[in-house]
C-alpha positions in Angstrom: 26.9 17.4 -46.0 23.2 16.8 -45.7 23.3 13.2 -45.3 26.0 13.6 -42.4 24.0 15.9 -40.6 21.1 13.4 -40.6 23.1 10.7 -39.1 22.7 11.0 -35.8 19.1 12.0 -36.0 18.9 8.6 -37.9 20.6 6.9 -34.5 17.7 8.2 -32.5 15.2 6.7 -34.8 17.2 3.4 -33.8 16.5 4.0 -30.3 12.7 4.7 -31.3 12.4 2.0 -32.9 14.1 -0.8 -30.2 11.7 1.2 -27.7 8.3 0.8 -29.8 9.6 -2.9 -29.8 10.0 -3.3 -26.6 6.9 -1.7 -25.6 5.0 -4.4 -27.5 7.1 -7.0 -25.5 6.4 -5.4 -22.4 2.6 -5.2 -22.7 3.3 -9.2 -23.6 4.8 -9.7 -20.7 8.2 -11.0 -22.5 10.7 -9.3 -20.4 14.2 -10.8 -21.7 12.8 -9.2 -25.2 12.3 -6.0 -23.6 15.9 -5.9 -21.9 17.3 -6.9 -25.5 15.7 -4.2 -27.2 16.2 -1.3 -23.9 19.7 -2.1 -24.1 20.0 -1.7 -27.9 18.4 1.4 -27.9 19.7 2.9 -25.2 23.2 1.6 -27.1 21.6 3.8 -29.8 20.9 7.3 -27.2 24.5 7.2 -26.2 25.9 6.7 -30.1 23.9 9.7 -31.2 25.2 12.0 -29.2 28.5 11.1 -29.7 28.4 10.7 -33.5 26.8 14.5 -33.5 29.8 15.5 -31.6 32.3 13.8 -34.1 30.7 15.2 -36.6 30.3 18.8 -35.4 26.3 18.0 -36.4 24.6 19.2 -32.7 21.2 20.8 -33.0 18.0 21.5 -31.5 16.2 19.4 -33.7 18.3 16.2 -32.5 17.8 17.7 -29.1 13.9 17.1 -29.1 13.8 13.7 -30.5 16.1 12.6 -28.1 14.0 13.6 -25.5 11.2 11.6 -27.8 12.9 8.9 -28.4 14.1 7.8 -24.7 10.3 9.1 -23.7 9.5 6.1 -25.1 12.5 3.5 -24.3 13.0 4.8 -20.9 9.7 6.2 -20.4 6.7 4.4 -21.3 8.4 1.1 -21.7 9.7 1.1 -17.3 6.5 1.9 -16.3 4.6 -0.6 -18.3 6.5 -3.0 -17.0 6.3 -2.4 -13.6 2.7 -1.9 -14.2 3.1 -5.8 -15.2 5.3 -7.0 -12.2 2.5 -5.4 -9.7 -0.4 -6.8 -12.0 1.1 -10.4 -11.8 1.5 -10.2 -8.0 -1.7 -9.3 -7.5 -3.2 -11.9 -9.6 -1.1 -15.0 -7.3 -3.8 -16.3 -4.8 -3.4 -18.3 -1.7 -5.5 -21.8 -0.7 -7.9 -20.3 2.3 -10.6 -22.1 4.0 -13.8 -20.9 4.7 -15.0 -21.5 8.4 -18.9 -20.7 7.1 -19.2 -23.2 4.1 -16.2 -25.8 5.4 -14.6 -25.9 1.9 -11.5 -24.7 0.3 -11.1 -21.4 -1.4 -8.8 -18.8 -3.0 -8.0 -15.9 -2.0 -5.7 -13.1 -3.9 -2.8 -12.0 -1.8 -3.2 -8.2 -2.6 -6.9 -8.6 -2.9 -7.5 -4.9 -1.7 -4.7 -3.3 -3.8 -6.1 -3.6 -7.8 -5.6 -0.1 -8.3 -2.6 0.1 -7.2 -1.1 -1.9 -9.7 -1.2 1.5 -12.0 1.4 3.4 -9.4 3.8 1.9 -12.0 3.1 4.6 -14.6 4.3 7.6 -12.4 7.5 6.3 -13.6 6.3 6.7 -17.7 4.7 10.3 -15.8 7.9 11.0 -13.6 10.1 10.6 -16.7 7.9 12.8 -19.3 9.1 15.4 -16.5 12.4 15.1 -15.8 12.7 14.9 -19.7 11.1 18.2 -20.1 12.9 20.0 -17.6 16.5 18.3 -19.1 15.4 20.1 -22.5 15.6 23.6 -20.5 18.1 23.1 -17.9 21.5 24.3 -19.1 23.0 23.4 -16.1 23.1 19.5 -17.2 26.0 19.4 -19.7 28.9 18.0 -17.8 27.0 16.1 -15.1 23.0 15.3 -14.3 21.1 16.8 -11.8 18.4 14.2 -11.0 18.5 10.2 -12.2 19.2 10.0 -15.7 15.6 8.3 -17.3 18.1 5.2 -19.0 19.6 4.4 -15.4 15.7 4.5 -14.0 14.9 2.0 -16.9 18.0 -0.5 -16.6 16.7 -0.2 -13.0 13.5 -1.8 -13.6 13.8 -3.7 -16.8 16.2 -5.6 -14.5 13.5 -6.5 -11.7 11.6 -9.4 -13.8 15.2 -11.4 -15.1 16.0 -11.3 -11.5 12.6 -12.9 -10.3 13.1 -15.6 -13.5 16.8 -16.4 -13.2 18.5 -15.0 -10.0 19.4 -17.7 -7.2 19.4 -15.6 -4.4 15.3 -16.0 -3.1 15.4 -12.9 -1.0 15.4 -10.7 -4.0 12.8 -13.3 -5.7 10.8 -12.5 -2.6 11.3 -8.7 -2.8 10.0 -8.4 -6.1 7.3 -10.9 -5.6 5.7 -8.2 -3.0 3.9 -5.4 -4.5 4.4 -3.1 -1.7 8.3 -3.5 -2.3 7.8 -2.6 -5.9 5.5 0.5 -4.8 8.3 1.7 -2.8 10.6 1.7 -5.7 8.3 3.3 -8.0 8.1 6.1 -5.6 11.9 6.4 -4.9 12.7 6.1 -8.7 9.8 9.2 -9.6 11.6 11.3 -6.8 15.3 10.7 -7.8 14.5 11.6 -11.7 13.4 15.1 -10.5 15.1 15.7 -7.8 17.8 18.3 -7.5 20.2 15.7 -6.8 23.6 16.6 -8.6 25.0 13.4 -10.3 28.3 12.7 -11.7 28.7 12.1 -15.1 30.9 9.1 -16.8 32.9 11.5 -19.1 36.0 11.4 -18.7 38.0 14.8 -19.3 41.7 13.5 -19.2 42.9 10.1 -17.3 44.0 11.6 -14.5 42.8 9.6 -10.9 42.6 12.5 -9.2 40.2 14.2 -10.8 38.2 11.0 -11.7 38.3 8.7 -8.8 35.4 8.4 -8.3 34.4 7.3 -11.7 37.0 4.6 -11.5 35.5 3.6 -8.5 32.3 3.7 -9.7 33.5 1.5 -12.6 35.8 -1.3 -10.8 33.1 -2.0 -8.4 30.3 -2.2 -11.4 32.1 -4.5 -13.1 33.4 -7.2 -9.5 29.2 -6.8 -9.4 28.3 -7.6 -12.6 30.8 -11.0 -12.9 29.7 -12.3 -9.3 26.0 -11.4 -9.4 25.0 -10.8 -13.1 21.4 -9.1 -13.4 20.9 -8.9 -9.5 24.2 -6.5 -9.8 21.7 -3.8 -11.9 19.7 -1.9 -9.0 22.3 -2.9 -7.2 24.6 -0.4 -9.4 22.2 2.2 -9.5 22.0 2.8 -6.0 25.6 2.8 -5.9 25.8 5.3 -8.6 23.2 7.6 -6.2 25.1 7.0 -2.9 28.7 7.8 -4.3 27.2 11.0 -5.9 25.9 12.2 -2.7 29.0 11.5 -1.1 31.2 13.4 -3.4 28.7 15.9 -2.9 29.3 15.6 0.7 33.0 15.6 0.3 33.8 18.2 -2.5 37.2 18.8 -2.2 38.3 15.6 -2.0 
């Protein structure tokens, strides 16, 4: 009995663990290592719950290092590397010529924005929050209110494998402009703390009619992620936003 009450709480550890890894590939700059180990261990989040509730093993103990655990995957890990991404644009430079001295120069592209390459932590900050306030808001049991920290972290962690092996340049661009990836740092830190309700991918029964929308949500994710593979991330996200607000909109329907 002791050991099966432990299990889950070991699961967590798991996703501890994949985040602590990742966060040493992140600060390296290896960002197909950190997606590996993000998605393992958010793999691990979503087992441990569900184990607990198979095995009638639910307590506030695995409560709190949940909430430590993904503070760490889907925390720390998101904002260091978007702390990366902004660091690296601001570090290209641009061949400039210098009317005064007649001779070739360098010049950075976001010369005048160096300290704004650590906006990218008020994601690690904006998650420590929303995680705090999950902890003591009983309203969040069938459905979120606020971006769930994991979807905020798949949201990023996808940004660099677009910018390495995406086709389509316009997003290569996007990401290649810091003021772009400001933007989303901002939007991302509202949306985890907003009081945005958000549907929840549990189904009840099979019914259509009282899941449409998660079928919806699901066939579409799916035609995105077989015709544009990683690009189809952010791209899901947003979805998963906009179709919440609209069954917000529309709640009889």
């Amino acid at each position: 009995m002791m050991i099966k009450k432990h299990i889950p709480n070991l699961l967590t550890l798991g996703n501890l663990f994949c985040g602590t890894l990742a966060t040493v590939f992140a600060v390296e700059g290896k960002f197909t290592e950190v997606a590996l180990f993000v998605v393992i261990g958010i793999f691990f989040d979503f087992l441990d719950g569900f184990v607990a509730r198979l095995l009638k093993v639910s307590g506030d103990l695995g409560t709190q290092l949940d909430s430590l655990a993904d503070m760490v995957t889907s925390g720390v890990v998101p904002g260091i590397v978007m702390f990366k991404l902004i660091d690296i644009n601001n570090s290209q430079s641009i061949l400039s010529f210098d009317y005064h001295t007649d001779e070739m120069s360098t010049v950075s592209i976001y010369e005048n924005t160096f300290l704004l390459i650590f906006i990218g932590f008020l994601l690690t900050l904006g998650a420590c929050y929303r995680l705090a306030k999950f902890n003591l808001d009983t309203r969040q049991t069938d459905s979120f209110i606020g971006l769930p920290t994991p979807a905020m972290c798949l949201f990023v962690i996808s940004l660099p494998l677009i910018q390495e092996y995406s086709e389509v340049e316009f997003a290569q661009n996007l990401i290649s402009n810091n003021y772009f990836l400001i933007a989303i740092t901002l939007v991302l830190t509202y949306l985890m703390n907003a009081e945005l309700p958000l549907f929840s991918l549990k189904f009840k029964d099979a019914s259509f009619k009282k899941n449409w929308i998660i079928y919806l949500f699901l066939l579409i994710s799916l035609a995105l992620i077989l015709l544009i593979n990683y690009l189809s991330i952010p791209i899901i996200i947003t979805l998963y936003v906009v179709l919440s607000i609209f069954k917000n909109l529309t709640p009889k329907i």
